[in-house]
C-alpha positions in Angstrom: -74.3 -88.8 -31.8 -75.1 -90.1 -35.1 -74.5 -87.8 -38.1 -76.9 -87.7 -41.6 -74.4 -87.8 -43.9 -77.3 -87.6 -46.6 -78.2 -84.3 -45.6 -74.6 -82.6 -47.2 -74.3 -85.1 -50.0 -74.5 -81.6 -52.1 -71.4 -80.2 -50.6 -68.3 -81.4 -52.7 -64.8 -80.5 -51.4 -62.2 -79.9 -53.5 -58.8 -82.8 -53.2 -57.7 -82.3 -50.1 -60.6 -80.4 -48.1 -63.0 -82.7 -46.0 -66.3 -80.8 -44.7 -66.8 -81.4 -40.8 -69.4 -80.7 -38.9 -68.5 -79.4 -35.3 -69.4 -81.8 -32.5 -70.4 -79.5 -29.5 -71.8 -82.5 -27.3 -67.7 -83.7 -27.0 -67.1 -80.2 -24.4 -70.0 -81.6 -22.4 -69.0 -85.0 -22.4 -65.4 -84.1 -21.1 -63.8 -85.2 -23.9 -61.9 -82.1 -24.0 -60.5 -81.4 -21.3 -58.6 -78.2 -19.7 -55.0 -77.5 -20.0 -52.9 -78.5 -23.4 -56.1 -79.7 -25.3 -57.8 -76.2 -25.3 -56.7 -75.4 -28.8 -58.3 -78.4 -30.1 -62.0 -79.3 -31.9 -63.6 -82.5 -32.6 -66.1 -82.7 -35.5 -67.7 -85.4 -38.1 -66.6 -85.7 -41.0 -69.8 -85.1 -43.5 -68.0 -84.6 -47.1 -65.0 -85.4 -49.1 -63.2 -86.0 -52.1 -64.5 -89.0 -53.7 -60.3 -89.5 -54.6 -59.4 -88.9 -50.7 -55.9 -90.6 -50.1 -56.2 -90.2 -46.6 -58.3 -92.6 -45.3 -60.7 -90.6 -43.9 -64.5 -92.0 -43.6 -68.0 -90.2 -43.7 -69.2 -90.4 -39.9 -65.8 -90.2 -38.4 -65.1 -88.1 -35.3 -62.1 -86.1 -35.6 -59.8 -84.3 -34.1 -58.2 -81.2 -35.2 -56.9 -77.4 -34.3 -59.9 -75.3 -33.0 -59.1 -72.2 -35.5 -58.2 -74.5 -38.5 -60.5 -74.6 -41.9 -63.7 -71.6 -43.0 -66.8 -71.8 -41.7 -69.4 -72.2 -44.4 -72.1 -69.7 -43.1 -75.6 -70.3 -43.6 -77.2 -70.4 -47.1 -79.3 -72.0 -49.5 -78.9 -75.7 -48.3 -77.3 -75.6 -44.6 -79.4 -74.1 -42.1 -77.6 -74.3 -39.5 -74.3 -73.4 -38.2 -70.9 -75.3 -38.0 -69.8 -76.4 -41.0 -65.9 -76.2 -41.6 -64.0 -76.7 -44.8 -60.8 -77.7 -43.6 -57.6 -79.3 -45.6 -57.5 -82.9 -45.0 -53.9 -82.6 -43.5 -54.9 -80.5 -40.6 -56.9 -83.4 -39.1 -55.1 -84.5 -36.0 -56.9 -88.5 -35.8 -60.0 -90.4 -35.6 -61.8 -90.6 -32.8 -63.0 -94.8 -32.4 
């Protein structure tokens, strides 16, 4: 799946917070599978701090806890659902 990054450019975490938007397609693929991974997400990262020390790109697929980070519900500029904000340290790794 390829991710517009262009489309959040107006979002703007604060240090430490990356914007991700929730990959659904990953349950269908079987990326996730049963048993201990139940409790975890995968997502694109679509917004950061522009001083990010954690070397986390625009595009990535990530991995992280399935109840972690606030969903940003819909308003002005999103129109659809799944947006997290969720502190950069939650993220479990990059998907390549």
């Amino acid at each position: 799946m390829t991710i517009n990054i262009e489309k959040y450019q107006f979002l703007k975490p604060r240090k430490g917070y990356v914007a991700v938007k929730v990959a659904e397609e990953t349950k269908k693929q079987g990326m996730i599978s049963s048993g201990a991974t139940e409790d975890r997400a995968y997502g694109y990262i679509v917004a950061r701090h522009p001083d990010d020390q954690h070397g986390l790109e625009l595009g990535e697929l990530v991995v992280y806890n399935e109840y972690e980070g606030q969903e940003l519900f819909k308003f002005d500029k999103i129109t659809e659902d799944g947006i997290l904000i969720i502190k950069a340290d939650e993220i479990i790794c990059s998907v390549k």
